[in-house]
C-alpha positions as CSV (number, residue, x, y, z in Angstrom):
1,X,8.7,-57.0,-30.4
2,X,5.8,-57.8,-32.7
3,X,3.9,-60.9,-31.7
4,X,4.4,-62.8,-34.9
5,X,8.2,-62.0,-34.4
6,X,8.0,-62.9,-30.9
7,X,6.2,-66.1,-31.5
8,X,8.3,-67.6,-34.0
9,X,11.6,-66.8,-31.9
10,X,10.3,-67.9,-29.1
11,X,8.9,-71.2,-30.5
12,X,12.5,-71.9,-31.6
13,X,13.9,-70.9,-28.2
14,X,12.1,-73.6,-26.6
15,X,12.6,-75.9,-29.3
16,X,16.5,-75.8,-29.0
17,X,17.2,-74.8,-25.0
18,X,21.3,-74.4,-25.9
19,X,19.8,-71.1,-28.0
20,X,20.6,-67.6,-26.5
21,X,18.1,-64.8,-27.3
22,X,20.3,-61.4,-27.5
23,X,18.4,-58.4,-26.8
24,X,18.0,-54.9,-24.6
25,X,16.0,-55.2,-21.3
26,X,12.7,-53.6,-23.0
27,X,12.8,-56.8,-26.0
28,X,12.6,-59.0,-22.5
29,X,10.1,-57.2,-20.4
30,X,8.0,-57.7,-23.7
31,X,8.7,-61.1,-23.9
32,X,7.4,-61.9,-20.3
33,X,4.7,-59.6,-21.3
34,X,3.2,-62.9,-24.3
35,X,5.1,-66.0,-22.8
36,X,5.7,-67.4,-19.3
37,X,9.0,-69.7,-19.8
38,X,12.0,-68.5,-18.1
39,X,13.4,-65.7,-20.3
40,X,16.5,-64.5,-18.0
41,X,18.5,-67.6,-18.0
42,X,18.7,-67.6,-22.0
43,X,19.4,-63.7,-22.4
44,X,22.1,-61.4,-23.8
45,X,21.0,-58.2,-22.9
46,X,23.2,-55.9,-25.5
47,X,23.1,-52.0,-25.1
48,X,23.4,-49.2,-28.0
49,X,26.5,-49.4,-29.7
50,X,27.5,-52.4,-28.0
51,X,29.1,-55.8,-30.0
52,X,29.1,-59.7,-29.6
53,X,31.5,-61.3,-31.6
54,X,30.2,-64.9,-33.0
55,X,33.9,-66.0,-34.1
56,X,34.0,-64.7,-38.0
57,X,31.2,-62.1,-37.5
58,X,30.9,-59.5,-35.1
59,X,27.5,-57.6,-34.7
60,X,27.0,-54.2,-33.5
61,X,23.3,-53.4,-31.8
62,X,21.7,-50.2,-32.6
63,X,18.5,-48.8,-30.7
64,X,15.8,-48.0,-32.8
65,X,12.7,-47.3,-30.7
66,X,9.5,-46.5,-32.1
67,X,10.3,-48.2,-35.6
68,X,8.0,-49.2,-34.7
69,X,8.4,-51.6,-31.6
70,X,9.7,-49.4,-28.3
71,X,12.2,-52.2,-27.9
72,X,13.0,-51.7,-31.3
73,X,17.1,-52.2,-32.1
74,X,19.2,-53.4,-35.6
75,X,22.0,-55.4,-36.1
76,X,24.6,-54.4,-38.2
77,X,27.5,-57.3,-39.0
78,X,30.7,-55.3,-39.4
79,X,32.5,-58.0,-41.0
80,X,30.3,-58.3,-44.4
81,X,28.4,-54.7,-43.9
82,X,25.3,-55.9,-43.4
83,X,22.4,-54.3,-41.9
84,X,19.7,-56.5,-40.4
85,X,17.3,-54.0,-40.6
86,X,14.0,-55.3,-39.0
87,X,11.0,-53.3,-39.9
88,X,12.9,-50.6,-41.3
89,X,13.2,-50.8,-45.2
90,X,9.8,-53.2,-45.1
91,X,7.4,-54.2,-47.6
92,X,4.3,-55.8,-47.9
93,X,4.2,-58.1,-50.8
94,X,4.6,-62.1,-51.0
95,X,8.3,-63.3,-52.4
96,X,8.2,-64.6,-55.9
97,X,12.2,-66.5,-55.7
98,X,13.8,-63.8,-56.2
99,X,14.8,-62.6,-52.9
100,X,17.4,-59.3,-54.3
101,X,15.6,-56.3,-54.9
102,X,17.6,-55.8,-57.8
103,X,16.5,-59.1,-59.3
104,X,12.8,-57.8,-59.4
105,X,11.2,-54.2,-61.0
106,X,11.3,-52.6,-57.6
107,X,10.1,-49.2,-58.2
108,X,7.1,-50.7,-60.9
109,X,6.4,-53.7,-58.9
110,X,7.3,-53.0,-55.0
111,X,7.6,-49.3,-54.5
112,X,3.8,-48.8,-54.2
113,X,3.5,-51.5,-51.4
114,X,7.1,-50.7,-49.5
115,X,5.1,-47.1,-49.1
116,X,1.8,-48.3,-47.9
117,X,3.8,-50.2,-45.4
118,X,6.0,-47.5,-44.5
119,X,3.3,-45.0,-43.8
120,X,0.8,-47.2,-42.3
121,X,2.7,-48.7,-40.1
122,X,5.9,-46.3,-39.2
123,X,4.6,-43.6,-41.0
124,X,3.6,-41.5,-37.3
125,X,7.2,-42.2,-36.5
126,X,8.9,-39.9,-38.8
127,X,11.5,-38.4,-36.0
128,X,12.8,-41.7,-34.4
129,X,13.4,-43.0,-38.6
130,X,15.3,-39.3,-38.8
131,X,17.3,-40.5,-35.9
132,X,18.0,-43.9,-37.1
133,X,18.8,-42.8,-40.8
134,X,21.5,-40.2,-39.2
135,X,23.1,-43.5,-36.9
136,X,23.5,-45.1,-40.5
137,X,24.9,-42.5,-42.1
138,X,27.8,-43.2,-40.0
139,X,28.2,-46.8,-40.9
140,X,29.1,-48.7,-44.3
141,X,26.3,-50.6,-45.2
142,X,26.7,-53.2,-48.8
143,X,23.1,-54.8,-47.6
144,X,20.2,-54.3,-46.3
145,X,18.5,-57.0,-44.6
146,X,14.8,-56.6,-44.0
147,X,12.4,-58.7,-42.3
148,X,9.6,-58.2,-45.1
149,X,10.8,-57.9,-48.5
150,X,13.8,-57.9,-50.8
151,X,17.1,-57.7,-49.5
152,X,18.8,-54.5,-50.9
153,X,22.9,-55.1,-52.3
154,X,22.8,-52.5,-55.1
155,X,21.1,-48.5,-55.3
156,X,20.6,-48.6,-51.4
157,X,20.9,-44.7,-51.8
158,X,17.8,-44.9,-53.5
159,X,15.8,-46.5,-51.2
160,X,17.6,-44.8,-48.3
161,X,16.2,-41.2,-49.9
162,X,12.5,-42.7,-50.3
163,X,12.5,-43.1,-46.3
164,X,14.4,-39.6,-46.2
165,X,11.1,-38.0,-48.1
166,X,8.8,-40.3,-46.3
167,X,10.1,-39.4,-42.4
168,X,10.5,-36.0,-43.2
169,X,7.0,-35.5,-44.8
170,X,8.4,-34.4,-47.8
171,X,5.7,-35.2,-50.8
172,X,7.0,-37.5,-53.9
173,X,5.3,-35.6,-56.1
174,X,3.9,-32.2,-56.7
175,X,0.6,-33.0,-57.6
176,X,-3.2,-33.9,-56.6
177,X,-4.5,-36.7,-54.9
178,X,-8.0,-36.3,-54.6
179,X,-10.3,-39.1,-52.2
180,X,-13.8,-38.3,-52.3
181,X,-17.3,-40.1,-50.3
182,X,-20.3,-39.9,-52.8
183,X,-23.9,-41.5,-51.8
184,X,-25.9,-41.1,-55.0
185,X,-22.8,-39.5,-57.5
186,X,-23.0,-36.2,-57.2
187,X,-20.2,-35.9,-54.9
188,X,-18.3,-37.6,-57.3
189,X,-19.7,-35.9,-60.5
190,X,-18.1,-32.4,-59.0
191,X,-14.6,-34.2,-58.3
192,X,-14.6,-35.2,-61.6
193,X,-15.4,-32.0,-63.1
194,X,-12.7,-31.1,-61.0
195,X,-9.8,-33.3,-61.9
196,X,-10.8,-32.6,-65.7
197,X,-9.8,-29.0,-64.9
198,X,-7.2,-29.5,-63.6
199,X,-5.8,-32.0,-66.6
200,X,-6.8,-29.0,-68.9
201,X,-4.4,-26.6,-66.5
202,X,-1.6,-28.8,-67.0
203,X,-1.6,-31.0,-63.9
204,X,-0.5,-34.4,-64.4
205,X,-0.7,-37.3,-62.4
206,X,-3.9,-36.8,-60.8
207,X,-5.1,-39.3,-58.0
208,X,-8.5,-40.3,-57.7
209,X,-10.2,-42.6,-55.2
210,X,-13.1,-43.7,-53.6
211,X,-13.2,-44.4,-50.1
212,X,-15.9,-46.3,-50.0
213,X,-13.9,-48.6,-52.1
214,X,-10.5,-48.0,-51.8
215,X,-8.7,-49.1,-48.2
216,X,-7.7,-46.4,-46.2
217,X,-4.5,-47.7,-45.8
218,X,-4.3,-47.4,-49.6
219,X,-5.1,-43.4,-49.6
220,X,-3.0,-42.9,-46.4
221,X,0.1,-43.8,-48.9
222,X,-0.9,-41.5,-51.6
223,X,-1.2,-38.9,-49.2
224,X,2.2,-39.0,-48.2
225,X,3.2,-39.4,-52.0
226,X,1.2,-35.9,-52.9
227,X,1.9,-32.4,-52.3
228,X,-2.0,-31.5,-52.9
229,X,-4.8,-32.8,-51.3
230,X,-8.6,-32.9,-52.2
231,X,-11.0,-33.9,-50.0
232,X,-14.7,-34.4,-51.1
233,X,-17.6,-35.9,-48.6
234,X,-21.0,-36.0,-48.6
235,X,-23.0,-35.1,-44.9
236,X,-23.5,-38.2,-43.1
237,X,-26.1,-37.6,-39.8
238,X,-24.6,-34.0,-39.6
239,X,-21.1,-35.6,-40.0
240,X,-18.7,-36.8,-42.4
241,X,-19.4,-39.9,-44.3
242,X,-18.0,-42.4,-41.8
243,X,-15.1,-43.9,-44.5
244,X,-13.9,-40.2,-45.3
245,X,-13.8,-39.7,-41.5
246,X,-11.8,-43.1,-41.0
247,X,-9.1,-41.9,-43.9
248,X,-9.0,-37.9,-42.5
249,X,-8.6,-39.8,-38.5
250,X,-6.1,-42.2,-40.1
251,X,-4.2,-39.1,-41.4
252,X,-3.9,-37.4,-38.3
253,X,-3.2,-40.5,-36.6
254,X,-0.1,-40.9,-38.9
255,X,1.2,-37.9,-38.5
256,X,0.8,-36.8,-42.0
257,X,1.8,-32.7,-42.4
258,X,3.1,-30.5,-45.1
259,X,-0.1,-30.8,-47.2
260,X,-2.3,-28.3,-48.9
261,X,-5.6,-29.4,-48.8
262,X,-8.8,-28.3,-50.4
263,X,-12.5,-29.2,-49.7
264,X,-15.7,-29.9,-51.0
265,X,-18.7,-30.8,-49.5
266,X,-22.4,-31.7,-49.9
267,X,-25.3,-32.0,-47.7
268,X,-29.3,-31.6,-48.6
269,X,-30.2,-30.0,-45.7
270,X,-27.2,-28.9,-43.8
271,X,-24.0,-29.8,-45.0
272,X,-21.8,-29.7,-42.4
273,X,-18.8,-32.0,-43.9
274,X,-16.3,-29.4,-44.9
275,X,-16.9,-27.4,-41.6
276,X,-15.9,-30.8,-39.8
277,X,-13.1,-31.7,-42.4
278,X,-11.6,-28.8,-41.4
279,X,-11.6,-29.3,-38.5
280,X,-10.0,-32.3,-38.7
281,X,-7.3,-31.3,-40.3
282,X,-6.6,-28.4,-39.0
283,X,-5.7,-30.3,-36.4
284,X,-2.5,-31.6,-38.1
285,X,0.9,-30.3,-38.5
286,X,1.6,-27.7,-41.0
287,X,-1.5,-28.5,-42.9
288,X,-2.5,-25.5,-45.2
289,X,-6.3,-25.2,-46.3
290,X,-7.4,-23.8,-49.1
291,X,-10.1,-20.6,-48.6
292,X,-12.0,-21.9,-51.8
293,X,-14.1,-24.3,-50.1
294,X,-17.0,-25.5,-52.4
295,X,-20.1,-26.6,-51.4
296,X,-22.7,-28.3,-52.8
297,X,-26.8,-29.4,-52.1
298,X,-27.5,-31.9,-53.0
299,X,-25.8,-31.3,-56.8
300,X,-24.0,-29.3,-58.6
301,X,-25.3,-26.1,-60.1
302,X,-24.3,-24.0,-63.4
303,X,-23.6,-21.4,-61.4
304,X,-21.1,-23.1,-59.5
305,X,-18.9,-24.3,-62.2
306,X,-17.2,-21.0,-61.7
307,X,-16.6,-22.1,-57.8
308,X,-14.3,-25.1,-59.5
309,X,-12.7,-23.1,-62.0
310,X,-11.5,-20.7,-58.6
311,X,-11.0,-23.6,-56.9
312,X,-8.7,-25.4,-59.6
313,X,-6.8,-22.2,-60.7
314,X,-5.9,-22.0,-56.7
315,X,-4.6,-25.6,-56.7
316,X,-2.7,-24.5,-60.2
317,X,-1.5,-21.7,-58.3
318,X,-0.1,-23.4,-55.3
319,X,1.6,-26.2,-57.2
320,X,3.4,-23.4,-59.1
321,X,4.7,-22.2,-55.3
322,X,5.5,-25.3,-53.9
């Protein structure tokens, strides 16, 4: 149980002591873990599949570990067919009155932000969603109840098949998102030259960001969104520029996979960046790297304009084949 979670339950457990708290045994081992009042005298402990009728209402308790508590479990009301959802089908974003996700432009407005919360912060758990999407496909469900967000009444399949792509690794698009580290623009000049290619080859919906400006939790949710990934970084110390090594770390720690991925790198006296990028994520699942590694000193040279154009029309190539 998440500590804000846990907090506010528990704050109203011990402001009303006739309140029950209905859980499994792992919600209240956590709960001794944070507070020190006497948990088992006020607990329901509820086990997968199992029901507590309320009078009108009776809930069923799924497990859903990993998304992304351990203790992890939804409710789901079989009387009105309502899923209480708890971080599953999340979103950052601050409520504006309407509180119906069909009240608001969800996919313009919300989409972008229910991603970045999905892959930061269940986005490594892409098995244990699999396993919880397959429990629901065997339920009715008119409502989804989430503890961040809109609640969901109408085109639940379509949100339903966002977490689908997401947990499977599947990319939203079949394009380029390219996140590049540049000291003094050079880095950044050869990306550019880059995307412009690939605009003139047809490519549309090209991503471009900066990671010493952009948030890595930001790029971790275009990653998952893109089929084709660029990575550009300057040599840092012999390494990577330390914000392209928190976003390629991030990455792995997410659990992204099913990328290609293709590299560029600069360095004045030894760059070593793409070597280590590589390494990186070569490290990760089903990750395919590109052989047309450019590399730069310093800045980019006439004669390696061509090195673009073989690197671009082997990006073309692989979004024809993907």
């Amino acid at each position: 149980m998440e500590p804000d979670h846990c907090g506010t339950m528990c704050e109203l457990v011990l402001r009303y002591p006739e309140v029950k708290i209905v859980g499994n045994a792992k919600t209240f081992a956590m709960i001794r873990q944070f507070f020190n009042f006497d948990i088992d005298s006020r607990a329901v402990t509820v086990n997968e599949s199992e029901t507590l009728c309320t009078g009108k209402h009776t809930l069923k308790f799924i497990m859903a570990p990993m998304i992304h508590w351990p203790e992890t479990m939804v409710t789901y009301d079989t009387t009105d067919k309502i899923l209480f959802s708890g971080d599953a089908f999340g979103t950052f974003g601050a409520m504006n009155g309407n509180i119906f996700a069909d009240e608001v432009d969800f996919e313009h407005e919300w989409l972008k932000d229910a991603r970045r919360y999905y892959t930061n912060i269940v986005g490594k758990y892409g098995p244990q969603v699999q396993t919880l999407l397959k429990k629901a496909q065997n339920i009715e469900i008119n409502m989804i109840c989430s503890l961040h967000g809109p609640v969901w009444r109408t085109n639940i399949e379509w949100f339903i098949d966002k977490y689908q792509k997401w947990s499977t690794y599947t990319p939203e698009e079949n394009s380029v998102m390219i996140a590049y580290a540049s000291v003094y623009g050079n880095t950044e000049n050869a990306v550019n030259i880059l995307a412009l290619k690939l605009a003139d080859a047809g490519v549309k919906r090209i991503a471009m960001y900066d990671v010493s400006v952009t948030h890595p939790s930001e790029i971790v949710a275009e990653a998952f969104r893109y089929s084709h990934l660029v990575f550009a970084s300057t040599t840092y110390n012999t390494g990577i520029f330390c914000n392209m090594e928190t976003v390629l770390l991030d990455l792995k720690a997410h659990n992204l996979q099913n990328r290609t991925v293709a590299i560029i790198e600069n360095g004045t006296w030894a760059p070593t960046s793409g070597k280590l990028m590589r390494g990186i994520i070569s490290e990760m699942k089903d990750m395919r790297i590109l052989d047309n590694t450019v590399s730069i000193k310093s800045s980019l040279k006439e004669n390696q304009i061509e090195e673009l154009d073989a690197l671009a029309a082997a990006i073309v190539e692989s979004l024809k084949t993907s």
